[in-house]
N, C-alpha and C positions, 0 to 999 in steps of 0.2 A: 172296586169290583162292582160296587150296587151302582154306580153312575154310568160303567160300560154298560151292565145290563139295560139299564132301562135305556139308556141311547139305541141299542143293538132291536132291543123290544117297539119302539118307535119308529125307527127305520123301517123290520119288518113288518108292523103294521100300516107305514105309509104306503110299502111297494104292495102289498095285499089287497089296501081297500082303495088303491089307486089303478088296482087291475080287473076290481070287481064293477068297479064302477066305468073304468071303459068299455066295458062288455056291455054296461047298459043304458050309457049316455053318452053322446056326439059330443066332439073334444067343444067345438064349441058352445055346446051348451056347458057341458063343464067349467070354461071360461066364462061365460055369464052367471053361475051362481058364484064361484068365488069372486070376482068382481063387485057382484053383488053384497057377499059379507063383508066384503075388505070396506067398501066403501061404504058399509052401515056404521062400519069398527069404525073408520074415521070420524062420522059424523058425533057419535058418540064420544072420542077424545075432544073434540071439538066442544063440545059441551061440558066437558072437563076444564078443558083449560081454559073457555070464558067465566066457569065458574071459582078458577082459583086466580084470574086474573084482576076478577071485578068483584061484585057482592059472592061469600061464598053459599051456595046453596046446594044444602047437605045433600034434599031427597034425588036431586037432580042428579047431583055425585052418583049417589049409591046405583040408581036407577041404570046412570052410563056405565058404571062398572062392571053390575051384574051382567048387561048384557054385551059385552066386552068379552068379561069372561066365558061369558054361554057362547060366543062366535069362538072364540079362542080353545074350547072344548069339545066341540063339533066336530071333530073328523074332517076338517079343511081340506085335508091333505088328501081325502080322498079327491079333491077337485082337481090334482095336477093328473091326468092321464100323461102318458106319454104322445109327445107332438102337440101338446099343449102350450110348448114355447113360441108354436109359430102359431096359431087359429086367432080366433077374432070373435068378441063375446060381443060386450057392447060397445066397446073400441079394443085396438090391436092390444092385446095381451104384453105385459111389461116384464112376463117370468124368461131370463136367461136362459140358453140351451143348458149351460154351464149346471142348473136347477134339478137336471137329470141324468148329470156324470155321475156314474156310479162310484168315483172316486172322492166326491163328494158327501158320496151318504152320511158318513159318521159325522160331518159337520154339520149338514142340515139337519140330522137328527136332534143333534145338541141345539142347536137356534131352536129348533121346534119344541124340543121340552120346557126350555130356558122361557121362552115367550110364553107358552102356559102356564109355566110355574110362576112368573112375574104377573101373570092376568088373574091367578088365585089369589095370591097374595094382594095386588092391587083393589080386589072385592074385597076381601077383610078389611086393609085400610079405610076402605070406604065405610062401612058397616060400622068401624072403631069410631068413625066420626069426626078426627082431629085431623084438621089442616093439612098440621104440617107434614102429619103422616103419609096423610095422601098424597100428598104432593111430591113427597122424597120416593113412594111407589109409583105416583103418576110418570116419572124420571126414568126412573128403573124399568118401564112398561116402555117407555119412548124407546129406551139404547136397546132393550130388546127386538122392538118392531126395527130399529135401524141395522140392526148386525144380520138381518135378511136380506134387505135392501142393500147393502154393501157389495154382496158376492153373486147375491140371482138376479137383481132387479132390474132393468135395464129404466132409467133417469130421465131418457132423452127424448120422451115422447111427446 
């Protein structure tokens, strides 16, 4: 019962501040700040995974986690207005119509909690300072950024 709720509570906080915020920002601007976090959040796994590839360097770790998790805690969601599948930020936008089926909701809510809750827990790992921990969360952090990617993302760009 506490997992629907807070799925249900995510949803309708996604469709709230994804309605407050078209009211005050052009779909494509919208598209360019999400664009914008997504591709900071990459760059920041990026320096993840060169650091658990090669020399491992903790503050580096910690440093991309926190701010992983600080994009991952932000209210992103406010960034999908509707008709935000078709605009064009700083290239043509990769989010699926499929992203704004309302038959969808309860699933993307779950991806969206799931992916927070994995980017909390992936800053603690960091913080703990062990490896391997990190790394079995850095994993965890991945199949969560991919079970989005799965069903809204569009690949082919």
């Amino acid at each position: 019962m506490k997992h629907l709720y807070c799925t249900t509570v995510v949803a309708v906080t996604l469709a709230f501040s994804a309605a407050s915020v078209s009211a005050q920002m052009k779909v494509d601007d919208a598209i360019k700040f999400r664009q914008a976090g997504y591709r900071f959040m990459a760059w920041n796994m990026g320096r993840v995974d060169a650091s658990l590839k090669g020399e491992f360097k903790l503050e580096e770790v910690v440093k991309a986690a926190n701010a992983i998790q600080a994009i991952a805690n932000s209210g992103m969601g406010a960034l999908y207005p509707a008709g935000s599948d078709k605009g064009t930020g700083f290239h043509p936008t990769h989010v699926k119509a499929a992203f704004f089926a309302p038959a969808n909701a309860k699933k993307l809510g779950e991806i969206a909690g799931n992916f927070n809750r994995e980017a909390n827990e992936f800053a603690k790992a960091a913080a703990g300072g062990d490896k391997e921990a990190v790394k079995a969360q850095y994993d965890k952090l991945g199949k969560a950024c991919k079970a989005c990617h799965e069903d809204f993302r569009k690949e082919d760009h």
